[in-house]
C-alpha positions as CSV (number, residue, x, y, z in Angstrom):
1,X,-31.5,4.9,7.3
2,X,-33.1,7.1,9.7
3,X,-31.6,10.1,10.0
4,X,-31.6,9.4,14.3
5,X,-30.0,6.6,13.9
6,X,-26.3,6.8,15.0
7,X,-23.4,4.3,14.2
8,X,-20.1,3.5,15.3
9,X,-18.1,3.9,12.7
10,X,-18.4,5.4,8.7
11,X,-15.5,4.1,6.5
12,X,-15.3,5.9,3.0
13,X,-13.1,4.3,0.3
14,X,-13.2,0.4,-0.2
15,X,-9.8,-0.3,-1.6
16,X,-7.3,-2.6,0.7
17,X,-7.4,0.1,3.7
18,X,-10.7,1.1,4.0
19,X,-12.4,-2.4,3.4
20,X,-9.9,-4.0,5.8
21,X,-10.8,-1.0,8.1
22,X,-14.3,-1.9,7.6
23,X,-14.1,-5.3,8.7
24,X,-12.0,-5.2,11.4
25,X,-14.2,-3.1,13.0
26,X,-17.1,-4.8,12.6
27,X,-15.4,-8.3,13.9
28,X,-15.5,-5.8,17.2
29,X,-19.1,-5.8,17.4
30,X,-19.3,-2.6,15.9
31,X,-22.1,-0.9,13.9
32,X,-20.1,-0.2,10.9
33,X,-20.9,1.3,7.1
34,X,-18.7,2.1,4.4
35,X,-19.3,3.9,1.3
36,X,-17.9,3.2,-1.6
37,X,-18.3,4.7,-5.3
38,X,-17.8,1.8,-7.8
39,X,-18.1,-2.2,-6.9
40,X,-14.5,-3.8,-8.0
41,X,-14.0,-6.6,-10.1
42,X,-14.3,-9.9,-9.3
43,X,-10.1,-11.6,-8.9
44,X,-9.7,-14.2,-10.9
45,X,-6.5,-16.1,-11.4
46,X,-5.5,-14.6,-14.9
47,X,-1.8,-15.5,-15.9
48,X,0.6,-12.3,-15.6
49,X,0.6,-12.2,-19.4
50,X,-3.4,-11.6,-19.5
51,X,-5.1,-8.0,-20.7
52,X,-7.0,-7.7,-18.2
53,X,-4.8,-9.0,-14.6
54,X,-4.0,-6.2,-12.6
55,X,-0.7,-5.1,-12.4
56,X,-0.3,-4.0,-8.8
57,X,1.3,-5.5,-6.0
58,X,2.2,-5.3,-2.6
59,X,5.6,-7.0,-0.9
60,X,3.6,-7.4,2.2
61,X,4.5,-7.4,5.6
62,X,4.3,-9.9,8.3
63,X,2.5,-7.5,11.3
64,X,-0.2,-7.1,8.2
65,X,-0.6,-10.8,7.6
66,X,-1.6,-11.9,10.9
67,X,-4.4,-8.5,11.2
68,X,-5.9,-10.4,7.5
69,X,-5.4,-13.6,9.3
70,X,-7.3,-12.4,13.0
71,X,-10.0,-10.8,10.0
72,X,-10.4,-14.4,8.6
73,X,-9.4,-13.7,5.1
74,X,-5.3,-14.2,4.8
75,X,-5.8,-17.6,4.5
76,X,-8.2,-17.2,1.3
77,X,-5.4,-15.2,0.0
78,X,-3.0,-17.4,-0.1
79,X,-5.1,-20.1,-0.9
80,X,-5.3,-18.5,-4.2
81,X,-2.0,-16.6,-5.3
82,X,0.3,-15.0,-3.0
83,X,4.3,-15.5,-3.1
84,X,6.5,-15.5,0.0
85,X,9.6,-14.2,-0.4
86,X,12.9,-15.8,1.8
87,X,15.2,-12.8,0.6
88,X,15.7,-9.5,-0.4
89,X,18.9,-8.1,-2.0
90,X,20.0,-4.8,-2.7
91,X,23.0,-3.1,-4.6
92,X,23.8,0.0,-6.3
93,X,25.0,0.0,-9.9
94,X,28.2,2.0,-9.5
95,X,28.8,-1.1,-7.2
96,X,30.4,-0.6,-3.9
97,X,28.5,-4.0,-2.2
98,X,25.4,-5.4,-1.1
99,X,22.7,-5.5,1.7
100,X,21.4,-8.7,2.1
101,X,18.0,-9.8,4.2
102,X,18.0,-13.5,4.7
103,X,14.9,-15.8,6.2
104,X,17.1,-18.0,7.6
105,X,19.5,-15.3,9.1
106,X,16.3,-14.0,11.0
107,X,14.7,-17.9,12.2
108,X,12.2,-17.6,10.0
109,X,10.1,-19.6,6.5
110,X,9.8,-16.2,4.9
111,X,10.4,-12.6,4.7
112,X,7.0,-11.5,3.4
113,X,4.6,-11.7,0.6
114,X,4.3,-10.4,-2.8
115,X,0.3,-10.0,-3.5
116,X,-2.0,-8.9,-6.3
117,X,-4.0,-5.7,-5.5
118,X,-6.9,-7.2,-6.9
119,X,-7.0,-10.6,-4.8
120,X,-6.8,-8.5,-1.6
121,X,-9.7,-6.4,-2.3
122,X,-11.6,-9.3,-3.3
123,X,-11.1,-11.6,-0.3
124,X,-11.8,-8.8,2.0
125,X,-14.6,-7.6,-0.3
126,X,-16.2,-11.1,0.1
127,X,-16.5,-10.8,4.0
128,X,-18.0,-7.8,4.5
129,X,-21.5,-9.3,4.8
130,X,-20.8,-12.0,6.7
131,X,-19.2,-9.6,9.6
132,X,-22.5,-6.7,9.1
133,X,-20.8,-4.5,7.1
134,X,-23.4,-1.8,5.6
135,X,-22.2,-1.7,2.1
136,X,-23.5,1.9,0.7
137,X,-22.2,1.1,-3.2
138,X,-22.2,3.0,-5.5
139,X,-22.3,6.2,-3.4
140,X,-19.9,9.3,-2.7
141,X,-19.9,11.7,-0.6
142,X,-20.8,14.7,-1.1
143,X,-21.7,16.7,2.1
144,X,-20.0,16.2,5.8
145,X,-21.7,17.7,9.2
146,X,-20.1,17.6,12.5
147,X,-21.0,18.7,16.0
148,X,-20.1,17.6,19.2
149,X,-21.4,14.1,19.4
150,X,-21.0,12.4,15.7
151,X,-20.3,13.7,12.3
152,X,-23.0,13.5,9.2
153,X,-22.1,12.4,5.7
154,X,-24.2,13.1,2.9
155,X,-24.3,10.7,0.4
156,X,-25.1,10.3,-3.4
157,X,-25.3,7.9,-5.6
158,X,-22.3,8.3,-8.0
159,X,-22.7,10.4,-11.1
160,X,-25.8,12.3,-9.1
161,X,-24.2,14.4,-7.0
162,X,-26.4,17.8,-8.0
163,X,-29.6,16.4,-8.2
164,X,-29.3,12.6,-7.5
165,X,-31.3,11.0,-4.6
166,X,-29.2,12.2,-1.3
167,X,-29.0,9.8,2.0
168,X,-27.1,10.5,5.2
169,X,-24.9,8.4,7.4
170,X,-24.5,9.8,10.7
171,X,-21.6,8.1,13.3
172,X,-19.4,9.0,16.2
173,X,-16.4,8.4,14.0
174,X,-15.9,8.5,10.5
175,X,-12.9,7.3,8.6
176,X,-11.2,8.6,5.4
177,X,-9.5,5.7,3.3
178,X,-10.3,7.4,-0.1
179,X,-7.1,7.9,-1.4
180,X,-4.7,10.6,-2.1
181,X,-7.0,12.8,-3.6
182,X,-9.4,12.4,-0.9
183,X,-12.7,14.5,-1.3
184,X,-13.9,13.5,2.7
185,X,-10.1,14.6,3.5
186,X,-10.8,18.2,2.1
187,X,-14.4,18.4,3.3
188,X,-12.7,17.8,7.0
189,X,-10.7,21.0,6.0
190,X,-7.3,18.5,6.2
191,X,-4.1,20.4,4.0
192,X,-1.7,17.8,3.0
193,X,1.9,18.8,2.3
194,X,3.1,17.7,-1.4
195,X,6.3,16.8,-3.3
196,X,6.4,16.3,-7.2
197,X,9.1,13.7,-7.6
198,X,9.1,14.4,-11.5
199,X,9.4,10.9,-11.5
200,X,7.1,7.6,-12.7
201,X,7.0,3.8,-11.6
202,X,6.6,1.6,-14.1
203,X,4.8,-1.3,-14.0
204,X,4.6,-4.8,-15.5
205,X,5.1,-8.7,-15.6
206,X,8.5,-10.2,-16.9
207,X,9.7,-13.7,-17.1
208,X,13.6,-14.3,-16.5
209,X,15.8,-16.7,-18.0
210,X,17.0,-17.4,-14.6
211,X,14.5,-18.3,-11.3
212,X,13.8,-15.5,-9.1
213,X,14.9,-17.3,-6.2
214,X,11.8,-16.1,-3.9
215,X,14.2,-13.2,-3.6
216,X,13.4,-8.9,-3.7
217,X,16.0,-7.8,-6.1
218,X,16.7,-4.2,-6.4
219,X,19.3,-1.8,-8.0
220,X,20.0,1.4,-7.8
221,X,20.5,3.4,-10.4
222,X,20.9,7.3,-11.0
223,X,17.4,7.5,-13.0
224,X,15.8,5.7,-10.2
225,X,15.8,1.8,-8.7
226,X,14.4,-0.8,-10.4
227,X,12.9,-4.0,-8.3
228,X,12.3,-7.4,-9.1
229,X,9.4,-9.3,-7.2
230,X,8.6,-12.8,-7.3
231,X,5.4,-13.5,-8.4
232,X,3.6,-16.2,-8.0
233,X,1.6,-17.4,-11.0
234,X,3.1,-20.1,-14.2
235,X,3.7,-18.0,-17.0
236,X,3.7,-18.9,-20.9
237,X,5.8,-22.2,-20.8
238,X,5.0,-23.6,-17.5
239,X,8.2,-21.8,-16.3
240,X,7.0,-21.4,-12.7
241,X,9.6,-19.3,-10.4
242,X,10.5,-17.3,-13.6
243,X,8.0,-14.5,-13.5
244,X,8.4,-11.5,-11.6
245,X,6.9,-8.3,-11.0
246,X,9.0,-4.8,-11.8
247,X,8.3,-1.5,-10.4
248,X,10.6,1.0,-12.2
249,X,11.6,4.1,-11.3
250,X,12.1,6.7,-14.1
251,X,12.1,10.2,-14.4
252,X,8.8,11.1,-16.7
253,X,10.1,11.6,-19.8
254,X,11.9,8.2,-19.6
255,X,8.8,6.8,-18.4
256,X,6.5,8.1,-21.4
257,X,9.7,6.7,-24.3
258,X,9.8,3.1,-22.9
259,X,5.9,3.2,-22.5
260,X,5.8,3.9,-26.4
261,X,8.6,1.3,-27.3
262,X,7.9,-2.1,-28.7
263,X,8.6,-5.1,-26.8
264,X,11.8,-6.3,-28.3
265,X,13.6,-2.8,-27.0
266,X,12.3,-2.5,-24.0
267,X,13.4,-5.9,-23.3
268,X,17.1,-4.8,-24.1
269,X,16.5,-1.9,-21.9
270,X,15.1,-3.7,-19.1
271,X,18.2,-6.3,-19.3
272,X,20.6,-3.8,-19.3
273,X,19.3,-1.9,-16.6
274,X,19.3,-4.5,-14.5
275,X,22.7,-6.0,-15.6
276,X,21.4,-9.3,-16.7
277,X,21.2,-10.4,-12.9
278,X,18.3,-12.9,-13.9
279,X,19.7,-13.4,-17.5
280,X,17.2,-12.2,-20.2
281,X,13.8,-10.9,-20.3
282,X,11.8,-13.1,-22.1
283,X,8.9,-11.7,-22.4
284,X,7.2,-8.8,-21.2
285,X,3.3,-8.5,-20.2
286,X,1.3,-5.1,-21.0
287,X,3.1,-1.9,-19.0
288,X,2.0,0.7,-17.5
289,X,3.3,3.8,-15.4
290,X,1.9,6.0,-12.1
291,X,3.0,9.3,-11.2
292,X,5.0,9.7,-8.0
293,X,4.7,12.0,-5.4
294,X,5.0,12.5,-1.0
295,X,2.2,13.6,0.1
296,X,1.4,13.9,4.1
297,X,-1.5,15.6,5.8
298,X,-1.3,18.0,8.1
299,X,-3.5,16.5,10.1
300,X,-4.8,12.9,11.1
301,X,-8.0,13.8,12.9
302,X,-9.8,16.7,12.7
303,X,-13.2,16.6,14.9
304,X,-14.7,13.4,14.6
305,X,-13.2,12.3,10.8
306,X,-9.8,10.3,10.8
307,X,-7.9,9.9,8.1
308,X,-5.9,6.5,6.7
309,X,-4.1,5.2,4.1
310,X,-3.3,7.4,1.1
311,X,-5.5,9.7,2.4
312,X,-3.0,10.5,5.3
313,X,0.2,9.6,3.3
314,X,1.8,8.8,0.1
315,X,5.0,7.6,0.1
316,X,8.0,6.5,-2.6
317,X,7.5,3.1,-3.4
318,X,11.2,2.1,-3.4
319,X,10.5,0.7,0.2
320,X,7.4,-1.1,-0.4
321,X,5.3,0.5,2.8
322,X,2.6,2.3,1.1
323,X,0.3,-0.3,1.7
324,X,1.8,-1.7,5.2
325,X,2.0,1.6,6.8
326,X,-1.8,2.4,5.9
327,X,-2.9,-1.1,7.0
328,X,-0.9,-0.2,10.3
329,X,-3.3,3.1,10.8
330,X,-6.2,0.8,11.0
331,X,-4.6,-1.4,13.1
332,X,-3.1,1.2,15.5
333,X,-7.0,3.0,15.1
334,X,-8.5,-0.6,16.0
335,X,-6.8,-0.7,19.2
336,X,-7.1,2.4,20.5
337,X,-11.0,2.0,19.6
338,X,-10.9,-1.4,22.2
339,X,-9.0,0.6,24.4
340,X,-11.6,3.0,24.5
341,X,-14.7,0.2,24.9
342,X,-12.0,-1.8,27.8
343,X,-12.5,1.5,29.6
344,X,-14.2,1.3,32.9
345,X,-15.1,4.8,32.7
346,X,-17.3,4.1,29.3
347,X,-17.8,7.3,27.5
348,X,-17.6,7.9,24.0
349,X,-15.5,5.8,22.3
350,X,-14.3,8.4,19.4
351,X,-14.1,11.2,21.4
352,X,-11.7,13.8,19.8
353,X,-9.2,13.8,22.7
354,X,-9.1,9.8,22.5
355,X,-8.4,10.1,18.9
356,X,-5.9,12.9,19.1
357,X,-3.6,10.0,21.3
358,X,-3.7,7.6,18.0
359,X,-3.2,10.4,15.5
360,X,-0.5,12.0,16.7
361,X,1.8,8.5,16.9
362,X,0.3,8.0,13.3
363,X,1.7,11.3,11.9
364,X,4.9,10.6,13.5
365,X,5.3,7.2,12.4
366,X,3.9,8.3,8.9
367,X,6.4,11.4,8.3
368,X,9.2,9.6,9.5
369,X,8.8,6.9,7.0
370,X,8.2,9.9,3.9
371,X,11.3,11.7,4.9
372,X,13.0,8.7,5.1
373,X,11.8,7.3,1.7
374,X,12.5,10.5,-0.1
375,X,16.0,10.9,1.7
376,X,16.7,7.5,0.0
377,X,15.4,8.4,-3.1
378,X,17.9,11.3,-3.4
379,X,20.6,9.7,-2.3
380,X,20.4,7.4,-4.6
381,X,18.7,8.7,-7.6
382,X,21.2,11.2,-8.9
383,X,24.7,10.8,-10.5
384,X,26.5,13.3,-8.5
385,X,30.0,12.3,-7.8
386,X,29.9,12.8,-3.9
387,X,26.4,10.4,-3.8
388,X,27.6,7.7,-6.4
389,X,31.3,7.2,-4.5
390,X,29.4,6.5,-0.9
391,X,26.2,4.9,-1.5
392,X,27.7,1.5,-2.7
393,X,30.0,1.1,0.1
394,X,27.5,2.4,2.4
395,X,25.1,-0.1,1.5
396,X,28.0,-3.2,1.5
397,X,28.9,-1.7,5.2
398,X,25.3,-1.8,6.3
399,X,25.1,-5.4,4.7
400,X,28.3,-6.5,7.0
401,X,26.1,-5.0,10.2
402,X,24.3,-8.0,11.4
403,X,22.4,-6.0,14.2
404,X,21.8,-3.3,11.7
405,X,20.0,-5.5,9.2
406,X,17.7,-7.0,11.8
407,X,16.3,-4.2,13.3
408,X,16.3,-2.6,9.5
409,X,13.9,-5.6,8.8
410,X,11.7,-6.1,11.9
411,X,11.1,-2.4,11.4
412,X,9.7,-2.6,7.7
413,X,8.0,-6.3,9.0
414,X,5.7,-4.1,11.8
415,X,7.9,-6.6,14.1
């Protein structure tokens, strides 16, 4: 690429975010690139009990649906495995009663959608070329320029970055949807604010004795809450509507012991914790556990480079947003981008003071869900007596509110 030669709009990090970023942007008539260090692996449709299926998922939302389905790939996904959900239920062990979110209460066929990590990237992966996407993989930067009109990226190929063969990317905007730990996030000189939760979320594939119902199930408990998600797939007897996906809350020691136990036990554990609500766990795929933390930036912009995703945020997952709320960067970023090109004035279209508008509603948006997350999280991960006697009835009396659980729901929907 010549060094001259300017484009709209650099995205580094090709996960969910940063490849949905990508395209949408491009299917604007954009000139777009994004970097990306290692090509992921093809999805295929590998039962939950498999070695090799990944074992992430997102409850998605329906505001994030219909941006996939304007980018011409939703469809694809749910062509291929993706699990609505009609209800999500939520209780606290020490009892106390239930909130309830109901399809039918709201008018509608479902609540959302439980989908594989791995399915997601691929789909959008797979239209990158046909919307002009310049795909610079494997690369990583490793040096960022900036002055008044665009910022620079140096680029090298991964593993080189002393000696390697360097390129350069230069664009009026460039996007950071690397992740938490993101190395174009620092070179921007962004801080981020952190919280250790002390705690991990464990991870695998169960099948239930009893059907999931195409429900969210999740209790409280003082370690942490543990969720059920319906997953889509047949599992080992062709008992479709029986497997499910946990995410597991546990402080890190807790985490690390049922790691390390066999099957049989942490069946009983699992069954216990979740007071048999879908009758027993009969089996249990492989397991595995992430470290969980809050982490916000400072900043969402600074000069020319915006940040998205885990890059700008990292949430608890007890809520399921992670994923949403970055997906709602992009398409918050998106529009003010149009906005900018609608204008009769013209002008740059990532001029800072343009992008300072979308960052600061971002930041708001974005630390308001954090705090609220981790305000949850302490309520209800802790056995003190004050906490455990009001959370249950709290949650029954918020259950009762029908106006409170709507707008509780079309707020997590993007609605």
């Amino acid at each position: 690429m010549s060094r001259r030669e300017l484009l709209d709009v650099v995205v580094v990090g090709a996960g969910v975010v940063g490849a949905a970023a990508a395209l949408a942007f491009a299917r604007d008539g954009l000139q777009v690139a994004l970097v990306e260090a290692r090509e992921p692996p093809r999805w295929h449709a590998a039962p939950p009990d498999s070695a090799d299926i990944d074992l992430r998922v997102y409850a998605f939302a329906p505001d994030n649906a219909a941006l996939l389905d304007d980018l011409g790939v939703w469809r694809g996904v749910c062509e291929a495995r993706a699990q609505p959900y009609r209800a999500m239920r939520v209780w606290d062990a020490a009892g106390g009663g239930e909130l309830v979110f109901d399809a039918d209460a709201f008018a509608r066929r479902e609540l959302g959608w439980i989908v594989e990590h791995a399915l997601l990237v691929d789909r959008l992966w797979a239209a990158l070329p046909g919307a002009g996407v310049q795909l610079h993989c494997p690369a990583q930067v490793v040096g960022l320029e900036q002055d008044q009109d665009a910022a620079t990226l140096l680029l090298s190929d991964t593993g080189n970055t002393d000696d390697g063969p360097q390129r350069r990317l230069r664009a009026r905007l460039v996007v950071a949807a690397d992740g938490a730990g993101s190395k174009l996030r620092a070179l921007a000189g962004i801080d981020t604010a952190a919280h250790d939760y002390h705690q991990r979320g464990l991870v695998a594939f169960v099948q239930s004795a009893q059907p999931h119902q195409a429900t969210c199930w999740q209790r409280f408990l003082p370690t942490g809450p543990l969720a059920f998600l319906p997953f889509a797939d047949a599992v080992p007897g062709d008992a479709r509507g029986h497997c499910s996906s946990i995410v597991w809350t546990l402080p890190e020691v807790e985490a690390t012991r049922l790691l390390a136990s066999d099957e049989a036990a942490f069946r009983g554990e699992l069954e216990s914790a979740f007071a048999g609500t879908l009758g027993a766990v009969q089996w249990v795929s492989r397991r595995a556990a992430f470290p969980l933390q809050r982490l916000l930036a400072r900043r969402h912009v600074a000069g020319r480079v915006a940040v998205v995703g885990d890059a700008a945020h990292v949430v608890h997952p007890l809520a399921g947003q992670g994923v949403n709320l970055g997906l709602r960067d992009v398409a918050a970023l998106r529009a003010a981008l149009r906005s900018a090109r609608a204008d009769e004035r013209g002008g740059d279209i990532a001029a800072p003071q343009r992008l300072a508008r979308w960052a600061r509603s971002r930041r708001s948006e974005n630390a308001l869900a954090a705090h609220a997350f981790d305000g949850l999280n302490r309520l209800f991960s802790n056995d003190a007596l004050a906490a455990t006697v009001l959370r249950g009835p709290l949650l029954g009396l918020a259950g009762k509110l029908s106006p409170l659980t709507h707008a509780l729901w079309r707020r997590a929907a993007g609605l």
